[in-house]
VEXTORKE-203171 format. One line per 3 residues: number of its first residue (from 1); for each residue z, x, y of N, C-alpha, C. Coordinates in pm, 1 decimal, decimal comma. Example, Ala and Ser with C-alpha at 12.3 -4.5 7.8 and 13.67 -1.06 7.14 Angstrom:
1> 780,0 1319,0 -569,0 780,0 1230,0 -450,0 780,0 1320,0 -330,0  708,0 1285,0 -225,0 714,0 1367,0 -106,0 787,0 1290,0 3,0
// end
This chain:
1> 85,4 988,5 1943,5 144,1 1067,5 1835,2 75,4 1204,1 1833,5  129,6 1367,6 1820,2 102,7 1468,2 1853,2 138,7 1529,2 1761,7  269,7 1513,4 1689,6 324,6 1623,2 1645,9 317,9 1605,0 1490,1
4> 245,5 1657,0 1402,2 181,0 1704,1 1197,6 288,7 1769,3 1170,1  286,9 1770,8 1028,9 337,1 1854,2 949,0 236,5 1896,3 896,3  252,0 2063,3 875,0 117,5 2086,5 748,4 175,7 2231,5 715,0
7> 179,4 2180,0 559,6 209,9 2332,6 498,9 369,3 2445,0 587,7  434,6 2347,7 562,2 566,0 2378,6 624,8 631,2 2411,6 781,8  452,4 2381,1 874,8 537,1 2384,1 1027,2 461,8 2248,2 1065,2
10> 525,1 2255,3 1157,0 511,4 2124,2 1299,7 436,7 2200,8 1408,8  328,7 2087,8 1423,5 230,1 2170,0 1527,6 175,3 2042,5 1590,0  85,9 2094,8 1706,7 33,1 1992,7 1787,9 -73,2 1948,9 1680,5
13> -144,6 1795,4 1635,7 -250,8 1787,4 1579,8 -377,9 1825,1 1602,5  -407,7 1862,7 1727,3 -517,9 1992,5 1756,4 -531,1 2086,1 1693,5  -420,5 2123,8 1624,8 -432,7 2276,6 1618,6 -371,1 2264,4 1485,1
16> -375,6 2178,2 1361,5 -356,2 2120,1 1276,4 -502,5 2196,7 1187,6  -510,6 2243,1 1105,6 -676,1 2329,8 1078,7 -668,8 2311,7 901,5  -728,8 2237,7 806,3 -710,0 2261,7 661,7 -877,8 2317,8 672,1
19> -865,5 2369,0 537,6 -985,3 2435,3 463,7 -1106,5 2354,5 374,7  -1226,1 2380,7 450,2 -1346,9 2294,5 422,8 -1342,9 2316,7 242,8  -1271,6 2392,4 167,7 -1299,9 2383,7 -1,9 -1134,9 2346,6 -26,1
22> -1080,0 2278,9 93,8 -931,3 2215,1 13,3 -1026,0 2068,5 -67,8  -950,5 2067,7 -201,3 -1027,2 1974,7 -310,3 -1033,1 1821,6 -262,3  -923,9 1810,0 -151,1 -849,4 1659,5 -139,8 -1024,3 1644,0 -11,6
25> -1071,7 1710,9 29,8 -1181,0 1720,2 123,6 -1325,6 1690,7 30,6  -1348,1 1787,6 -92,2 -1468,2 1800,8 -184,1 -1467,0 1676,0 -250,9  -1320,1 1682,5 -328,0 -1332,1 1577,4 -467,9 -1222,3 1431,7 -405,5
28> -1163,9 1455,6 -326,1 -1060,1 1307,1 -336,6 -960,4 1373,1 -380,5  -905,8 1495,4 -473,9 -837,5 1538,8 -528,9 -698,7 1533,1 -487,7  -593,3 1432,2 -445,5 -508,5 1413,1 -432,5 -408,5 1288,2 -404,5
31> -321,7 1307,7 -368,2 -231,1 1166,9 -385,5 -122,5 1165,2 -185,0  -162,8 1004,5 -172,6 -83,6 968,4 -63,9 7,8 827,8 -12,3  114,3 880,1 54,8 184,5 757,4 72,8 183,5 740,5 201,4
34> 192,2 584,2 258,4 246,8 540,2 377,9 378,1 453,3 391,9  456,3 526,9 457,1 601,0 473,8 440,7 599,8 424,3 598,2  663,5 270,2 641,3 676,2 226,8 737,3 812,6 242,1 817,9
37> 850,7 286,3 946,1 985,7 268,8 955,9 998,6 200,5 1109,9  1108,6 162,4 1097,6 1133,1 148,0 1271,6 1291,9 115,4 1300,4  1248,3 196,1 1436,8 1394,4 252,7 1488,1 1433,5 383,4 1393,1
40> 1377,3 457,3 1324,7 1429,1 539,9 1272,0 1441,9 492,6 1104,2  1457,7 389,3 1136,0 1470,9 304,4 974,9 1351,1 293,7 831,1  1396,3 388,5 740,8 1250,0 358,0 644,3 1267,5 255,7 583,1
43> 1152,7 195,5 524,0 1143,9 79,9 435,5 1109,8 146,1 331,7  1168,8 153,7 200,7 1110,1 190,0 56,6 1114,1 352,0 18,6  1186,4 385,2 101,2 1134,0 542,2 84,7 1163,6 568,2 -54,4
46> 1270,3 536,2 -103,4 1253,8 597,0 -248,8 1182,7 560,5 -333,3  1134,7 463,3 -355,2 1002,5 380,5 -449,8 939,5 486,4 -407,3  820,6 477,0 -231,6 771,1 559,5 -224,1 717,6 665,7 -266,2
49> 858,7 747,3 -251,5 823,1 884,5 -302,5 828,8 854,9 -498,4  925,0 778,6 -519,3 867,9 789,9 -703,5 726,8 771,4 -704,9  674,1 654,6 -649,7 527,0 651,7 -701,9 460,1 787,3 -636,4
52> 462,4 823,1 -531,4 425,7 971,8 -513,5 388,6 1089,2 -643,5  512,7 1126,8 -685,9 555,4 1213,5 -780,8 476,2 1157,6 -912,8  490,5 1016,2 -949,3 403,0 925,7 -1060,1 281,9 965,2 -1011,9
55> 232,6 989,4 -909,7 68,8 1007,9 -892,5 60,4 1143,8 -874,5  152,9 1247,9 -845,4 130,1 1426,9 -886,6 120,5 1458,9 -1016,1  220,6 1383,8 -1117,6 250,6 1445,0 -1231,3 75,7 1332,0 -1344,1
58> 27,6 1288,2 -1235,2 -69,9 1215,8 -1318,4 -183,2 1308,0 -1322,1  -218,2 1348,5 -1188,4 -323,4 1401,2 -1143,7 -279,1 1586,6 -1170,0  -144,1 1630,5 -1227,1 -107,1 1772,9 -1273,0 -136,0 1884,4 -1158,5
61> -99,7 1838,9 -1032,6 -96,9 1864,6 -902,5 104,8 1923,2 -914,3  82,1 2070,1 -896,2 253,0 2107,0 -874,0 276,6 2112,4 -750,0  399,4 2057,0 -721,8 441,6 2050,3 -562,2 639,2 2076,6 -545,4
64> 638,7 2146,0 -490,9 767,3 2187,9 -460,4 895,1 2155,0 -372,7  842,0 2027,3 -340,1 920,5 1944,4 -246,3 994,9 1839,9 -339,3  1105,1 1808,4 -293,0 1162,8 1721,3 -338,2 1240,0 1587,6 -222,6
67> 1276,2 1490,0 -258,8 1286,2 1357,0 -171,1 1418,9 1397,9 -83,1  1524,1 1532,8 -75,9 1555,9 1572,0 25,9 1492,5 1608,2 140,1  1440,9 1694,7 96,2 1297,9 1764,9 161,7 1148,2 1682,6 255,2
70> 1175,6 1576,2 179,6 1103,2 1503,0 242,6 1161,0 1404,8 316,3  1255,8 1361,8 355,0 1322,4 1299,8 406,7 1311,9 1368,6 538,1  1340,3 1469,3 521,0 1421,3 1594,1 619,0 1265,6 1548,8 722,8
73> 1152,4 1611,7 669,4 1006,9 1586,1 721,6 982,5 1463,8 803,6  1050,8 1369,7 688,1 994,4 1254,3 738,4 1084,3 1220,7 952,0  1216,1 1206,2 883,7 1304,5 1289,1 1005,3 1265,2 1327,9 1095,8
76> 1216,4 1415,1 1111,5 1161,9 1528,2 1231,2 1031,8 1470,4 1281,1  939,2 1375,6 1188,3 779,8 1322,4 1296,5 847,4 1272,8 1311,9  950,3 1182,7 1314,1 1019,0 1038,6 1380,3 1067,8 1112,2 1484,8
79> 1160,9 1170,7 1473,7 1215,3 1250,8 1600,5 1119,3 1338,2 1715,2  997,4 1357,1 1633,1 912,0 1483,9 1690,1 828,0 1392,7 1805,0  788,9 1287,6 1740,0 713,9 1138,2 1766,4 750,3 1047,8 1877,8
82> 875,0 1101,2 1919,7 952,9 988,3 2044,7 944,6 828,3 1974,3  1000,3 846,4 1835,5 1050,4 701,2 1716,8 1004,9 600,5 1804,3  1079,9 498,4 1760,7 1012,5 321,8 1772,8 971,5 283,4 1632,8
85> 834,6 223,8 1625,8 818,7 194,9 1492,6 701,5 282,2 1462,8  719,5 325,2 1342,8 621,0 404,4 1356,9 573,4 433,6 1189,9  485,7 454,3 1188,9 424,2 457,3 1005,4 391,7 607,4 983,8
88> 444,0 671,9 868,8 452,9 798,7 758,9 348,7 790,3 725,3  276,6 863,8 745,0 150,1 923,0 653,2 179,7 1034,6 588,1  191,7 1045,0 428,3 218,3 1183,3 374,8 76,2 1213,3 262,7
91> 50,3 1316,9 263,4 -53,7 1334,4 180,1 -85,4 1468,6 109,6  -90,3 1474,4 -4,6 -46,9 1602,8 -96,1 -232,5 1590,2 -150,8  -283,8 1702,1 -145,4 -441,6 1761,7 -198,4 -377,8 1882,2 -315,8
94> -470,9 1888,3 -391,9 -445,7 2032,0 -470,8 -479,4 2162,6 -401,9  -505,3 2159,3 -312,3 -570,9 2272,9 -234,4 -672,8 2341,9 -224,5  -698,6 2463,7 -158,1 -820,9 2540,4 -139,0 -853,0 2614,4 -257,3
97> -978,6 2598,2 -312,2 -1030,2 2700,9 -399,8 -1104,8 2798,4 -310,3  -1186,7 2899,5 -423,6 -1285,8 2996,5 -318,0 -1382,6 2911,0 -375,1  -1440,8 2832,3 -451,6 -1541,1 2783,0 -517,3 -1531,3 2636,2 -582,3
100> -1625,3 2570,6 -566,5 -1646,5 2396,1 -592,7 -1677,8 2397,5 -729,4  -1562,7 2374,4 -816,9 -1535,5 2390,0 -921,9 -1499,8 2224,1 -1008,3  -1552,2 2143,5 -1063,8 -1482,7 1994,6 -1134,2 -1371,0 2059,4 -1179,8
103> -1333,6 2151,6 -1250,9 -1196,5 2159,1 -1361,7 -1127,6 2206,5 -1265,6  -950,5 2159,1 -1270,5 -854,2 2191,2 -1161,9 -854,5 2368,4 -1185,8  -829,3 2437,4 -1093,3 -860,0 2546,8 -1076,9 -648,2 2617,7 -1080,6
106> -675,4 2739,5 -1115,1 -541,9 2760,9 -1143,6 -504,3 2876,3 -1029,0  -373,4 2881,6 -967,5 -324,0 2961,6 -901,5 -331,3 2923,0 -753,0  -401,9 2824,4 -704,0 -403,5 2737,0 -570,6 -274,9 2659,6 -550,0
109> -242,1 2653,5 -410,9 -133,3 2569,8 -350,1 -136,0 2425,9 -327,0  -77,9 2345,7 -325,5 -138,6 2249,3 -272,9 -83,4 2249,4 -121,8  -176,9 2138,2 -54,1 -226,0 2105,2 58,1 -67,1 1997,4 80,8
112> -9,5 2001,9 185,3 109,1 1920,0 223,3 77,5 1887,8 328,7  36,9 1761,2 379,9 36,8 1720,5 538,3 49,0 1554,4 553,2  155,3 1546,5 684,6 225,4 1430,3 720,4 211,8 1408,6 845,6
115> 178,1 1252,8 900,4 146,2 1265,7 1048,0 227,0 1115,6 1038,4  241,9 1107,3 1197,3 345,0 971,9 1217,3 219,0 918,1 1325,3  214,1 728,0 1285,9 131,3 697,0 1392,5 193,6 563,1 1461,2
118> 166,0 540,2 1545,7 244,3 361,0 1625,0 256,8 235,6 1549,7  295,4 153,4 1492,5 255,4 57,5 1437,2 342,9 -67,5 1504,5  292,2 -183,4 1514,6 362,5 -314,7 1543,8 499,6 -339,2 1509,8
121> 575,2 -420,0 1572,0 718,3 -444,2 1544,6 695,0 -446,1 1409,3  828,0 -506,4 1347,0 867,0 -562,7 1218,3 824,7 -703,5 1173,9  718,4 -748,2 1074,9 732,1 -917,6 1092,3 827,5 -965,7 1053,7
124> 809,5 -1059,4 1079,8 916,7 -1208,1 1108,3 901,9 -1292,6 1054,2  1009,6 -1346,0 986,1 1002,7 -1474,2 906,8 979,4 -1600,0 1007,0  868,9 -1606,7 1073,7 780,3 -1744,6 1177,2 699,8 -1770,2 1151,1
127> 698,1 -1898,0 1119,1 523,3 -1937,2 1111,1 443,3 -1946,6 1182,2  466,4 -1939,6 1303,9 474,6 -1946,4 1460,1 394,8 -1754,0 1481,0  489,6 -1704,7 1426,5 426,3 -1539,0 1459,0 366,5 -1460,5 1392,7
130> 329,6 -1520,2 1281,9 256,7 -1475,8 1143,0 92,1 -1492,7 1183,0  -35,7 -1413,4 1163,8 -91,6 -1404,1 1186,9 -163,1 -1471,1 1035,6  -186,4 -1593,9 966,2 -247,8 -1628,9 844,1 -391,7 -1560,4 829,0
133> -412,3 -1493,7 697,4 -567,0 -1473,7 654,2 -621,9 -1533,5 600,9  -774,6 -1492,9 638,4 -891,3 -1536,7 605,8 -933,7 -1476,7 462,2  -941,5 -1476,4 337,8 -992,2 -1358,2 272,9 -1117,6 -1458,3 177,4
136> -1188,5 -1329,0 136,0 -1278,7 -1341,4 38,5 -1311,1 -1306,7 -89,1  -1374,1 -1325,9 -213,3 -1333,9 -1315,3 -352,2 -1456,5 -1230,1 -374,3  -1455,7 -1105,7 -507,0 -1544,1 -1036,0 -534,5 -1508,8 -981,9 -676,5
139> -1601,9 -927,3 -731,3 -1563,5 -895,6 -876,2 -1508,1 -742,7 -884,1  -1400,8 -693,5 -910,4 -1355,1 -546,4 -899,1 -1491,1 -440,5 -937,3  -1508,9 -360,3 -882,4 -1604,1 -261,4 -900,5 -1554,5 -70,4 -853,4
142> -1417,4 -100,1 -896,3 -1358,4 21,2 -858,0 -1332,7 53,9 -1034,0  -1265,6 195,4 -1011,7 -1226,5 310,4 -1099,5 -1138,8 194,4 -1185,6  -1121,1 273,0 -1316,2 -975,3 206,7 -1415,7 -907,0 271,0 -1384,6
145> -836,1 317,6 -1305,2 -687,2 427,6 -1260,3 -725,1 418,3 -1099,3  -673,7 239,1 -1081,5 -575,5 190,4 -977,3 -480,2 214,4 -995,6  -394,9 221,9 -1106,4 -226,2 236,2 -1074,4 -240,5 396,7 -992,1
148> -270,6 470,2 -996,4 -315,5 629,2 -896,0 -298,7 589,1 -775,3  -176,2 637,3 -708,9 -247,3 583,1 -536,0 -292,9 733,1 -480,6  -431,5 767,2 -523,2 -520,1 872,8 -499,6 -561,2 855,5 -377,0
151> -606,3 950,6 -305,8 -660,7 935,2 -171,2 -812,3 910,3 -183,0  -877,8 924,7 -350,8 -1035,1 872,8 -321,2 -1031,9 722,0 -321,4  -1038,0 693,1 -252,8 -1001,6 541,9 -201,7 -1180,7 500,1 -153,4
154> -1289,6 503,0 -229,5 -1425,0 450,3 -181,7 -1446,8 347,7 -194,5  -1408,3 298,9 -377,2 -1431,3 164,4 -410,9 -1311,7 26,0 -283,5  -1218,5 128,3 -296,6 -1130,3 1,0 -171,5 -1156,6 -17,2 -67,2
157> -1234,2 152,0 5,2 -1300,1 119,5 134,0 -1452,8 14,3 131,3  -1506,3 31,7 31,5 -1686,3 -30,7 -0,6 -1627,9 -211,7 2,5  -1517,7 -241,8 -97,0 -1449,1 -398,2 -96,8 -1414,4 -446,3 37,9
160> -1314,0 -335,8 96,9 -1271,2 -416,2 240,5 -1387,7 -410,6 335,4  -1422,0 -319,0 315,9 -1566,7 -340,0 395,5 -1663,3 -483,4 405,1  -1681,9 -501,8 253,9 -1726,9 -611,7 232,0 -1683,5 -764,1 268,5
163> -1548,9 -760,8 264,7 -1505,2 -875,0 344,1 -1467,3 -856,0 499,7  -1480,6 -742,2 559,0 -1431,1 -747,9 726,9 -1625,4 -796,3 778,8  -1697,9 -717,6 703,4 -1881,8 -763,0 757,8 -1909,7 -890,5 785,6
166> -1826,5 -1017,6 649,5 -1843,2 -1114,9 678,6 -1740,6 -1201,4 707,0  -1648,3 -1111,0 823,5 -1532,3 -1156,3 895,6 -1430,4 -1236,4 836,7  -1388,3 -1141,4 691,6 -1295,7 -1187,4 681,2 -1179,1 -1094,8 690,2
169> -1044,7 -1130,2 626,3 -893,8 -1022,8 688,5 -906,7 -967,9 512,0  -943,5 -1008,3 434,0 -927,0 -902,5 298,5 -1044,7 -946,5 169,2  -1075,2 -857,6 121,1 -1096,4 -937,4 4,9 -1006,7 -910,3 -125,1
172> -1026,0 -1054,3 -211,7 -937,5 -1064,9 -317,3 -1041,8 -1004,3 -483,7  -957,0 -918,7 -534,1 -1101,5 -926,7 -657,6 -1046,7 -942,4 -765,1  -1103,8 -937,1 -867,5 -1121,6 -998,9 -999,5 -1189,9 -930,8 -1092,3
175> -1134,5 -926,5 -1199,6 -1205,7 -819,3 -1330,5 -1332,6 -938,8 -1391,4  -1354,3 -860,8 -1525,1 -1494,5 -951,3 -1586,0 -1422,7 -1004,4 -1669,5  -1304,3 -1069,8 -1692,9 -1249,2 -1201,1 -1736,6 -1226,9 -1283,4 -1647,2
178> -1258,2 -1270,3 -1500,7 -1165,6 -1344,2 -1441,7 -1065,3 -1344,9 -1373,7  -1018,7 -1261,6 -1442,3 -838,7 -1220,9 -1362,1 -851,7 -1129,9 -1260,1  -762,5 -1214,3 -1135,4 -690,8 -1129,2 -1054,9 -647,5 -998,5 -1135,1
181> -693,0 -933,8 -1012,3 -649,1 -787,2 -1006,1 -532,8 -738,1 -852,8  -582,0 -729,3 -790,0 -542,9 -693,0 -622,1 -666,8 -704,0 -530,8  -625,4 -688,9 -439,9 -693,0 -711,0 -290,3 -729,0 -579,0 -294,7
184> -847,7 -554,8 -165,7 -876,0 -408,1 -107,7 -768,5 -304,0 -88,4  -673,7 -373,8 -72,2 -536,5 -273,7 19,0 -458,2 -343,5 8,3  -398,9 -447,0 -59,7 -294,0 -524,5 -85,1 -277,9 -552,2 -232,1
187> -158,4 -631,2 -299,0 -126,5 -683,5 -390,3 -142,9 -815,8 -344,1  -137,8 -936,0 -448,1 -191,5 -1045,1 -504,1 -53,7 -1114,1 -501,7  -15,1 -1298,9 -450,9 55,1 -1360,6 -524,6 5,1 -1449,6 -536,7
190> 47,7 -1596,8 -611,8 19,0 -1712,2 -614,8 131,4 -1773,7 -619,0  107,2 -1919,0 -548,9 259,4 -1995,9 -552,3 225,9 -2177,1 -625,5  279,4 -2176,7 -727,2 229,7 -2298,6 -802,5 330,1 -2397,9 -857,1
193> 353,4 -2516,5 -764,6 477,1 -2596,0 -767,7 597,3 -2497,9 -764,7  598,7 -2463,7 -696,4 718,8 -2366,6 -626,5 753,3 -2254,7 -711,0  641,1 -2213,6 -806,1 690,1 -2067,6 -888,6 619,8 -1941,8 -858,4
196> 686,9 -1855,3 -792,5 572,7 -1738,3 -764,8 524,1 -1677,3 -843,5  394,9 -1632,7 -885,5 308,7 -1531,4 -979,0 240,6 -1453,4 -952,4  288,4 -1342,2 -988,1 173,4 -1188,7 -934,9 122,4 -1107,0 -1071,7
199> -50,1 -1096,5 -1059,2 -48,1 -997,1 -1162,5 68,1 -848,7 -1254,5  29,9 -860,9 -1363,9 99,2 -742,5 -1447,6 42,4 -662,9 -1398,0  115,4 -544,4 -1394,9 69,7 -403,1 -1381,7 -3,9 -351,7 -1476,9
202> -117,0 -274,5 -1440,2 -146,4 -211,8 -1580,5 -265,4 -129,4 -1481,5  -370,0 -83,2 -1522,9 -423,9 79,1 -1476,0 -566,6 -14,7 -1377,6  -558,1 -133,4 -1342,2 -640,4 -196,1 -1259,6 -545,5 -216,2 -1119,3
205> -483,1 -186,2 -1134,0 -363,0 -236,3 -1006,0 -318,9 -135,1 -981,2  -246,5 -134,1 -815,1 -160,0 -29,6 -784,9 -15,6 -64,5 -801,0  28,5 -4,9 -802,7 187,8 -70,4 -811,5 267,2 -14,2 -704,3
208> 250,1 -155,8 -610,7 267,5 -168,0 -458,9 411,3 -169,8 -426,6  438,3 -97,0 -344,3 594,9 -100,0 -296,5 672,0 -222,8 -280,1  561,4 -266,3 -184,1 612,1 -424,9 -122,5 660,5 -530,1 -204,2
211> 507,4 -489,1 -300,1 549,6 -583,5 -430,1 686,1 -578,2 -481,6  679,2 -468,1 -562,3 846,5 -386,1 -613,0 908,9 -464,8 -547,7  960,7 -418,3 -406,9 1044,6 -467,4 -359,9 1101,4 -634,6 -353,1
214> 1000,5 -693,0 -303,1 970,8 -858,4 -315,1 1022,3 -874,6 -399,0  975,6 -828,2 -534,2 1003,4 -897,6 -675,8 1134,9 -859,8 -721,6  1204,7 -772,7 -685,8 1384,0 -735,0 -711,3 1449,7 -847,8 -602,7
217> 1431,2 -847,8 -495,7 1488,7 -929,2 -443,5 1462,1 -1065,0 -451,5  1375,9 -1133,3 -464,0 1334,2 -1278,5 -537,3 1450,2 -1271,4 -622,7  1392,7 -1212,0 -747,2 1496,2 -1202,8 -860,9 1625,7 -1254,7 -826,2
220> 1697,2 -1106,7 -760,6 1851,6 -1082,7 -731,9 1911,1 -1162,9 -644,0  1820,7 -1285,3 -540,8 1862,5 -1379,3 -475,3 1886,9 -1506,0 -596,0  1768,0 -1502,3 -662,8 1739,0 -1638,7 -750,5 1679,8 -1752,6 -735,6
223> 1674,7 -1795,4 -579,6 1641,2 -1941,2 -534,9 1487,3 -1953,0 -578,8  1377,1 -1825,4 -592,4 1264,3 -1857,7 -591,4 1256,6 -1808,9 -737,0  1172,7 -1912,3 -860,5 1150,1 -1823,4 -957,7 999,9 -1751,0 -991,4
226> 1013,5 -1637,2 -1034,9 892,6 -1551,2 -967,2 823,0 -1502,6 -1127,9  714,5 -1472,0 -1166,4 658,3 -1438,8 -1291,8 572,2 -1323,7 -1213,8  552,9 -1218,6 -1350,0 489,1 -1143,3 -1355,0 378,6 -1165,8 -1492,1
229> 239,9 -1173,1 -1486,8 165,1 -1236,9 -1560,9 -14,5 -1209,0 -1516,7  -99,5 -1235,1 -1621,3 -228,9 -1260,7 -1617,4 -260,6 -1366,1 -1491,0  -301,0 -1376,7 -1385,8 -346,6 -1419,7 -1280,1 -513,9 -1486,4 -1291,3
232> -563,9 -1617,6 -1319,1 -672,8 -1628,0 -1290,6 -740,5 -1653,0 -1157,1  -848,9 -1616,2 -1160,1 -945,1 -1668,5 -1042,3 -925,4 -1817,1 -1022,3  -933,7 -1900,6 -1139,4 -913,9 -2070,5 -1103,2 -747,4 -2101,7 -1037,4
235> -685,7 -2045,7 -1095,8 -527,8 -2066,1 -1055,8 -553,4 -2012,8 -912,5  -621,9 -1902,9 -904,1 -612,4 -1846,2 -694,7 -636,0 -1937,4 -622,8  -744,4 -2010,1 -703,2 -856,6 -2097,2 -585,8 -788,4 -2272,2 -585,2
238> -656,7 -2274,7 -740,1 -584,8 -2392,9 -687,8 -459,2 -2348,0 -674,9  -416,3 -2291,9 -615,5 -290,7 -2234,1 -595,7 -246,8 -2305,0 -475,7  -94,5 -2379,6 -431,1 -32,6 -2408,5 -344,7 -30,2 -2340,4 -187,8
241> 37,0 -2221,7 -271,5 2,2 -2097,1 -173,4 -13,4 -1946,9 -223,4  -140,3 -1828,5 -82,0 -156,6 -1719,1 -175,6 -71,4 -1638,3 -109,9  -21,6 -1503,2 -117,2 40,1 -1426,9 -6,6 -18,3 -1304,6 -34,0
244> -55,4 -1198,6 64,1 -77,1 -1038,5 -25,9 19,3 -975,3 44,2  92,4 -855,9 -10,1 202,1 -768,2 61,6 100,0 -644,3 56,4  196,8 -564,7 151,6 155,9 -477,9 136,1 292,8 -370,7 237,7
247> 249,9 -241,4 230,8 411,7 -190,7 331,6 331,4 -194,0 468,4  225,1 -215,6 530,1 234,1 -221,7 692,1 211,2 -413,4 678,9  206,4 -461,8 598,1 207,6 -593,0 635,6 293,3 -706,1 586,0
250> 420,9 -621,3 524,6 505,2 -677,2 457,5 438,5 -819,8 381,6  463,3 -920,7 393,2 414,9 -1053,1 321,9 316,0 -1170,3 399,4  182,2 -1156,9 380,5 105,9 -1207,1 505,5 79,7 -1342,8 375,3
253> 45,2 -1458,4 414,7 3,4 -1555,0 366,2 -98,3 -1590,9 425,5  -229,3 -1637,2 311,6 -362,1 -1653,0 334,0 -375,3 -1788,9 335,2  -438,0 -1846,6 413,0 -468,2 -2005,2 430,2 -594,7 -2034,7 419,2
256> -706,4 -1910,1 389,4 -833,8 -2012,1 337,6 -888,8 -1884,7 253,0  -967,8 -1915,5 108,9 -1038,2 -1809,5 52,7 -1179,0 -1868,9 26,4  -1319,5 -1776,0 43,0 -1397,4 -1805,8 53,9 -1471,9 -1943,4 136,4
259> -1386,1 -1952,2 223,3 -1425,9 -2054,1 308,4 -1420,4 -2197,5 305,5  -1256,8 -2153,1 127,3 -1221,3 -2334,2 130,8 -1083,1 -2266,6 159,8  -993,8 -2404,5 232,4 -842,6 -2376,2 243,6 -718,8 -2335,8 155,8
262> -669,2 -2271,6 135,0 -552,4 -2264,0 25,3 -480,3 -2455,2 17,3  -470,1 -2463,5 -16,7 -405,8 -2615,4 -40,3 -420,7 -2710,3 76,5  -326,2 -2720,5 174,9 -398,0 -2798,7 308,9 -406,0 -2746,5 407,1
265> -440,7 -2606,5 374,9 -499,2 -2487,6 518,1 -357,6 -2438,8 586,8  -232,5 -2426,7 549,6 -134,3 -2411,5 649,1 -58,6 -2333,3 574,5  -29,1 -2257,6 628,6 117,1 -2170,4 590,3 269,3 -2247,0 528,6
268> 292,6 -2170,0 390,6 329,7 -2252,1 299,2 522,3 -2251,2 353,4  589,1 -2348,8 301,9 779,2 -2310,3 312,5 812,2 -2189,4 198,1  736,6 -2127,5 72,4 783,4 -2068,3 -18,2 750,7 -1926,6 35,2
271> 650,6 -1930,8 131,4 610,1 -1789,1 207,2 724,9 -1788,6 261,9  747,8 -1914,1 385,8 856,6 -1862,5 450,3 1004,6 -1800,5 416,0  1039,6 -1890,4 297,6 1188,5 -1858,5 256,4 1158,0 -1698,9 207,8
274> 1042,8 -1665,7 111,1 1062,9 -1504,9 37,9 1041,7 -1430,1 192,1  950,9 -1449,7 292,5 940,8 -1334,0 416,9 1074,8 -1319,1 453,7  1175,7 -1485,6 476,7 1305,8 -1427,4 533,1 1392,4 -1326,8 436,1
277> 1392,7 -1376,5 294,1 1452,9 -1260,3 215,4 1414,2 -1124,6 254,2  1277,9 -1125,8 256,1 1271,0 -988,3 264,2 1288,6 -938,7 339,9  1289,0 -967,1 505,2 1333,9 -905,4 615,4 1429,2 -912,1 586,5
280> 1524,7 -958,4 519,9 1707,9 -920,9 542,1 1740,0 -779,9 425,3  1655,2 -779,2 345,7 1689,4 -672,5 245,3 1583,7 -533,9 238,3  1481,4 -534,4 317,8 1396,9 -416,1 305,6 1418,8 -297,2 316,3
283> 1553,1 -303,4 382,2 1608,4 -189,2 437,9 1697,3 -89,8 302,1  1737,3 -213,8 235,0 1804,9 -139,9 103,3 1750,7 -24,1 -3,5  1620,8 -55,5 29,4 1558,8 13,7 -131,6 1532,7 215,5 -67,3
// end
C-alpha cells in the first residue's frame, strides 16, 4: 500500500510529511475510523462516518468534509491501492499550532489523513475457519469517555498489551462493580440459554459498528433474541458462549477466559447462526 490522502492530495506515503506541533501528535487530540472493505465493497460506512462526526462535534474539532466527500476518498485509496480487501484508515487531528498550548487553540485547520492497508478475506460463517480466542479478564483502568473513538488510545494499548504478554488474543475488562465493559479493541457478548447479551452503552464503552450492526440484524431477522443490558463478570465467566466483534474481526468467539473454558471449550451453534446473518447483511448498512 503506497498511495495517503493528506490534507486534500494523494501522494506516495514517503512523502506524506504532518507537523511535529499537529495536536493529534502532542495531545491525542483527535478522532479516527477504520472502515473494512473488500472488492471495493464497504462494510458500515455510514455508521462509520456518524460515529466519526459524534466524535468531532464532541471533541469541537471543525471539519469540512462531508460523507460524499468521503466516500469519494475512500474510492480513490481503493482504486489508488490496486483494491482486494483492504481496510480505511481515516483520521482527523485538530491540527498544527505554533505553540503547545492544553486549551483548543483558535484559527488552526485540522489535520485530514487516510491510508488503505491489506487485510484478510472476509470471515466465514465455519467453525472449521474461525480462528477461537484465548482472552483474559482485568479491571478497566482507562478514561470515562470510551464512547470517543479518540485516537489517544493508551489505556487500550497498556490492556491489550497486557493480555498479548501473557499470550492471550484480548483482554476482557470490567468496571469496580463488576460489570462488563468492553475488551481492549472489541465489544463484549454473552450467550445464556440461547439469549444474546451485550453491555448498554454509556461513556465506558465505545459504540462499536459491528456491534450496531449485529444487533439490527439479530433484531430484524428475529430467530436470535438479543438484550442490551448491565453485563456481569459472573454471568462472563458462566456464560454458554462469549463472542467480541469488532469491524476487522467481524464476530470472533472466545472458547477459554482466564484459563478456564467458556462452557465446554468449543465454539458455540448461536455464534454460528448470528456470523452467518451477518455475512449475508453487512453489506447493507
Amino acid at each position: 500500500m503506497s498511495t495517503v490522502y493528506l490534507n486534500g492530495n494523494y501522494l506516495p506515503m514517503s512523502e506524506a510529511h504532518i507537523s511535529p506541533m499537529d495536536r493529534g501528535f502532542l495531545f491525542g487530540d483527535g478522532i479516527y475510523e477504520v472502515i473494512p472493505s473488500y472488492d471495493g465493497r464497504l462494510v458500515g460506512f455510514t455508521p462509520h462516518l456518524t460515529r466519526m462526526q459524534n466524535g468531532l462535534d464532541a471533541l469541537e474539532i471543525p471539519l469540512q468534509l462531508d460523507p460524499v466527500q468521503w466516500r469519494e476518498i475512500a474510492a480513490q485509496l481503493i482504486t489508488r491501492n490496486g483494491g482486494g480487501n483492504l481496510g480505511l484508515y481515516l483520521h482527523v487531528s485538530r491540527g498544527a499550532d505554533t505553540s503547545r498550548n492544553h486549551a483548543y487553540p483558535d484559527g488552526v485547520s485540522p489535520t485530514v489523513f487516510a491510508f488503505a492497508y491489506e487485510i484478510p478475506p472476509a470471515p466465514v460463517a465455519d467453525k472449521s475457519a474461525v480462528k477461537p480466542f484465548s482472552v483474559g479478564t482485568a479491571e478497566d483502568l482507562r478514561w470515562h469517555r470510551c464512547n470517543i473513538k479518540s485516537t489517544s488510545l493508551l489505556g487500550n494499548v497498556m490492556h491489550y498489551q497486557q493480555g498479548h504478554a501473557a499470550g492471550k488474543d484480548e483482554t476482557i475488562l470490567y468496571n469496580s462493580r463488576a460489570e462488563i465493559t468492553e475488551a481492549a479493541a472489541c465489544n463484549v457478548f454473552v450467550v445464556k440459554n440461547g439469549v444474546v447479551a451485550t453491555p448498554l452503552l454509556d461513556a465506558q464503552k465505545l459504540p462499536g459498528i459491528t456491534r450496531h450492526m449485529l444487533l439490527a440484524i439479530l433484531r430484524n431477522d428475529g430467530s436470535i433474541p438479543v438484550e442490551e443490558r448491565i453485563v456481569t463478570l459472573d454471568e462472563l465467566l458462566a456464560a454458554d458462549e462469549v463472542w467480541l466483534s469488532s469491524s476487522s474481526k467481524d464476530i470472533v468467539p472466545v472458547i477459554e477466559i482466564d484459563d478456564r473454558p467458556v462452557a465446554n471449550g468449543t465454539i458455540g451453534d448461536i455464534w454460528l447462526a448470528a456470523q452467518t446473518l451477518y455475512c449475508a447483511h453487512k453489506f447493507d448498512f
